[in-house]
Structures are given as structure tokens and as C-alpha cells.
Backbone bond lengths (Angstrom), bond angles and torsions (degrees), N, CA, C in turn:
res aa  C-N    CA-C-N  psi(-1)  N-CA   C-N-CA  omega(-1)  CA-C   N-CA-C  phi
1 X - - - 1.438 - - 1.526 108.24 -
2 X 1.074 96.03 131.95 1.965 83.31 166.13 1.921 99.98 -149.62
3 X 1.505 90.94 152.40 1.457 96.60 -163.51 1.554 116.32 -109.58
4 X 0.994 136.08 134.25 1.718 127.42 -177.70 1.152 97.54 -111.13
5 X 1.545 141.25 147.07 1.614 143.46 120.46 1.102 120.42 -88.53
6 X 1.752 122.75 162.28 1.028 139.39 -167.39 1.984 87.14 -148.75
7 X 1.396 101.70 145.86 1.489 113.17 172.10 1.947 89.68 -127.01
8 X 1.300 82.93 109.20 1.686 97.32 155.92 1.364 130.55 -38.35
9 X 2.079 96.64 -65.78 1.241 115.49 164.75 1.806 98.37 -155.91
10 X 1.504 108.91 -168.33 1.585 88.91 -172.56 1.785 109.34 -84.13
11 X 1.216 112.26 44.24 1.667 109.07 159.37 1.375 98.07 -146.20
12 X 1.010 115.91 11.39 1.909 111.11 169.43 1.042 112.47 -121.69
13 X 1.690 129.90 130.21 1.143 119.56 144.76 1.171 134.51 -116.88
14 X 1.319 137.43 -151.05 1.518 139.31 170.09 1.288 92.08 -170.19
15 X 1.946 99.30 126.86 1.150 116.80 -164.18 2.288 84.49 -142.08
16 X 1.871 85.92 119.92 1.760 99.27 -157.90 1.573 91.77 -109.49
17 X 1.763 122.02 119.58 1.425 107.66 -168.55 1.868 91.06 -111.10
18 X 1.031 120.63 158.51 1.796 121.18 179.40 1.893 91.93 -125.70
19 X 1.058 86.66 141.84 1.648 94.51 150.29 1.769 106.16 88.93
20 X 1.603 107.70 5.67 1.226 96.82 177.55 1.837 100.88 -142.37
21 X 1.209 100.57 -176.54 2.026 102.69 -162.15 1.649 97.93 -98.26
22 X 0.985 115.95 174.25 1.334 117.33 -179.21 1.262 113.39 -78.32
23 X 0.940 128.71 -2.75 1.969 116.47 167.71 1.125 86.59 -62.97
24 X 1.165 154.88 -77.10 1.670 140.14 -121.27 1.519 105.98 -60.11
25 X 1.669 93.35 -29.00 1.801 92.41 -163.34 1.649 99.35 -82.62
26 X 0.928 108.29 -13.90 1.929 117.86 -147.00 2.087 78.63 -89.42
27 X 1.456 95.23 -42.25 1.972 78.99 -172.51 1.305 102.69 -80.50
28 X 1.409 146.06 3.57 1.307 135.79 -178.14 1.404 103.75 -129.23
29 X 1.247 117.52 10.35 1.481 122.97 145.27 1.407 110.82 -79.87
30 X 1.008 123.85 -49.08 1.833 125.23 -163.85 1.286 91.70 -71.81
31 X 1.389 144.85 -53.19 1.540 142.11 162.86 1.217 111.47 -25.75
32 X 1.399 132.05 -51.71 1.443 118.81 -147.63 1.645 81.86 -97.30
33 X 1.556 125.07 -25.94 1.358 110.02 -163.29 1.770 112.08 -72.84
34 X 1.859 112.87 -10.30 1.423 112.80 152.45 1.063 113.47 -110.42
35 X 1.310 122.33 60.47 1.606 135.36 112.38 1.666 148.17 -57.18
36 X 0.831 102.58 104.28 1.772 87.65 -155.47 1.532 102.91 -56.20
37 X 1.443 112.12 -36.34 1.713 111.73 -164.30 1.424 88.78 -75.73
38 X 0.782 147.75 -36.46 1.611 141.52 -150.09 1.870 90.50 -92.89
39 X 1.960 97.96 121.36 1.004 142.34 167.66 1.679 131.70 -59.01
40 X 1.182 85.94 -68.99 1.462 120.08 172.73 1.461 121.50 -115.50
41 X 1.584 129.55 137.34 1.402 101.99 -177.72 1.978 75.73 -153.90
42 X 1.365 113.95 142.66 1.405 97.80 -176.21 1.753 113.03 -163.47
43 X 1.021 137.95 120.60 1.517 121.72 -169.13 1.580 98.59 -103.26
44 X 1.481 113.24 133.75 1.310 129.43 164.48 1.904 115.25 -60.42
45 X 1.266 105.06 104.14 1.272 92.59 167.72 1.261 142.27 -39.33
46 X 1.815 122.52 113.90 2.033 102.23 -167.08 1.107 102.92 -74.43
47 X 1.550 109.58 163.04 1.625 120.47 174.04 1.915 81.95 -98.56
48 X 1.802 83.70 154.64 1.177 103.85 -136.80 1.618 104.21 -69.94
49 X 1.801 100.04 -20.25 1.531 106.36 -169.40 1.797 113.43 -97.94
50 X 1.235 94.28 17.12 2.237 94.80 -173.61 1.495 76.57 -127.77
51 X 1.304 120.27 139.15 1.494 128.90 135.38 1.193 129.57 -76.24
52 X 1.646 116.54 68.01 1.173 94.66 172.24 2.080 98.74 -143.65
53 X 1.317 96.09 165.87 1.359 119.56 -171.07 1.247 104.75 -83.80
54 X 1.596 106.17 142.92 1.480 101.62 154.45 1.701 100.21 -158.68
55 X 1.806 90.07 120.11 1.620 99.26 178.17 1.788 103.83 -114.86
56 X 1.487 79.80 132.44 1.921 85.73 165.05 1.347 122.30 -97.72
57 X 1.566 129.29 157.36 1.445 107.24 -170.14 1.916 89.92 -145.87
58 X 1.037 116.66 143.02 1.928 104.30 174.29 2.050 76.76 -156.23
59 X 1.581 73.73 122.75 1.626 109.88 165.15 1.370 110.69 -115.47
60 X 1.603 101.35 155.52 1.929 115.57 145.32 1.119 109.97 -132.27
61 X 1.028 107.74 177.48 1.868 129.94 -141.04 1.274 118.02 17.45
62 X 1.425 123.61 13.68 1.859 93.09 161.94 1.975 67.99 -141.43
63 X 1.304 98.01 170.92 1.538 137.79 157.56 1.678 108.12 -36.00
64 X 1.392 110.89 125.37 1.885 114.08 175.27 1.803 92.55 -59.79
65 X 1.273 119.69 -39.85 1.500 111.87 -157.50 1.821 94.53 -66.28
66 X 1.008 128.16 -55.35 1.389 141.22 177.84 1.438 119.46 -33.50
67 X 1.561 113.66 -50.82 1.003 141.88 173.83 1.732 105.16 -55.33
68 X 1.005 103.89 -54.94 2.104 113.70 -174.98 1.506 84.09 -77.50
69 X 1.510 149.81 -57.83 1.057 143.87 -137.79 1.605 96.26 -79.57
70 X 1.680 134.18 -34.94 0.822 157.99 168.81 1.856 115.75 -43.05
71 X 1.597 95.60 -72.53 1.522 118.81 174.33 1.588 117.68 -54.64
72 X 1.471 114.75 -34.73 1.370 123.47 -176.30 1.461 114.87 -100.48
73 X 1.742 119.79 0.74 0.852 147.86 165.97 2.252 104.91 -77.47
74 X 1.259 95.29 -65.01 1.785 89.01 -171.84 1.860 92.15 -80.22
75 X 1.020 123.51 -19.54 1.554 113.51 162.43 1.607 127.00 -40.84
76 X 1.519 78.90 -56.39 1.863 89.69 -177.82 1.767 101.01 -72.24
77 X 1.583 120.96 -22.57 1.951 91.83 168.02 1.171 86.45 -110.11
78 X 0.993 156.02 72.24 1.588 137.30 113.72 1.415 106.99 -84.60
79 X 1.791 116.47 -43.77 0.988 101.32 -161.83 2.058 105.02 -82.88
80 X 1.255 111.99 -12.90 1.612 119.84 157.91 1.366 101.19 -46.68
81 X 1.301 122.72 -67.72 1.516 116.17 -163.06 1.635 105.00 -60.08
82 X 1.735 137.02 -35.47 1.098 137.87 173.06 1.420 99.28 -50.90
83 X 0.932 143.35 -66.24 1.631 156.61 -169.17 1.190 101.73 -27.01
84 X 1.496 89.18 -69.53 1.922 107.37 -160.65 1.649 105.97 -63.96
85 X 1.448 104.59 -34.93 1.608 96.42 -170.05 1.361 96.97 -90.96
86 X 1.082 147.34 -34.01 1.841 141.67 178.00 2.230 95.15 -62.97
87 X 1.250 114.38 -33.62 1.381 102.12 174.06 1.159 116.38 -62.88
88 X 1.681 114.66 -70.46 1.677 105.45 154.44 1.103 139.58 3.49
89 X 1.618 104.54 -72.71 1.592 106.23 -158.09 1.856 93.10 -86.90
90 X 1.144 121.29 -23.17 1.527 109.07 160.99 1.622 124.46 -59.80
91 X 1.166 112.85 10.31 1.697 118.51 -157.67 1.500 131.08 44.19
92 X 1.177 99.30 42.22 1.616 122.95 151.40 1.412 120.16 67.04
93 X 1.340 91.60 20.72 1.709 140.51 -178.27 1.757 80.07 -52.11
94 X 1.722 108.61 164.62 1.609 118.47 178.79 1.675 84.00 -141.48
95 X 0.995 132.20 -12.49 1.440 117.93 169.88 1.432 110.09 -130.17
């Protein structure tokens, strides 16, 4: 995976991901879209033959980078808490 940004201006960015499918962007879109500061939150449709991402993000009062750093932040424990409770209810099984 490798990731590029672009700042529009200092409340826009564009954040360009390669090497991965569009879920990744689609769950760290719905994050930033319960953001209160975050304005705009929007994924570029991929063409069908490049894998690559492209999410836009336009905040106020804090930083667009903050905002994604934020969203991909309660991403990574939501999807912890999915883990832990799908392990559980499998009986806490490791295979």
C-alpha cells in the first residue's frame, strides 16, 4: 500500500491510497463523515482497471490531516471491538 496527500488548501485535503480496494476508503469515509469538524468527506470513484483510492476530506477547526488521523483512529477500535466480540461468540477458539 502506499499513501500520497495533497492539501488543496489548509482545510482540504486529498489523501491518494494505491494497492488496496475500495472498502478501506468506504470504512474511513463513514468515520470522518461522524466527525463533527469534517465538512466534506467524499471517495472518488476507482476506474475499474488502476487500484487506486482517492479520498477527499475539508474540515474546520481542527486540521483535514487530524480529522483522517482521527477517523482511522476509532476505525482501528471498532474494528478491535469486532474481533474481540466475533472471537467470543466463536468460543474464544484461535483457529
Amino acid at each position: 500500500m502506499q499513501v500520497q496527500t495533497t492539501n488543496e488548501d489548509e482545510r482540504g485535503l486529498t489523501v491518494e491510497i494505491t494497492g488496496e480496494d475500495q472498502s478501506l476508503a468506504e470504512i474511513v469515509h463513514h468515520e470522518l463523515l461522524e466527525e463533527k469538524s469534517v465538512t466534506f468527506a467524499g471517495v472518488l470513484p476507482p476506474h475499474p482497471l488502476i487500484k487506486k483510492l482517492v479520498l477527499k476530506v475539508r474540515a474546520q477547526r481542527i486540521k483535514p490531516e487530524k480529522a483522517v488521523a482521527n477517523s482511522i483512529e476509532r476505525a482501528v477500535e471498532t474494528t478491535q471491538e469486532l474481533f474481540q466480540d466475533v472471537k467470543k461468540a466463536l468460543g474464544g477458539g484461535s483457529g
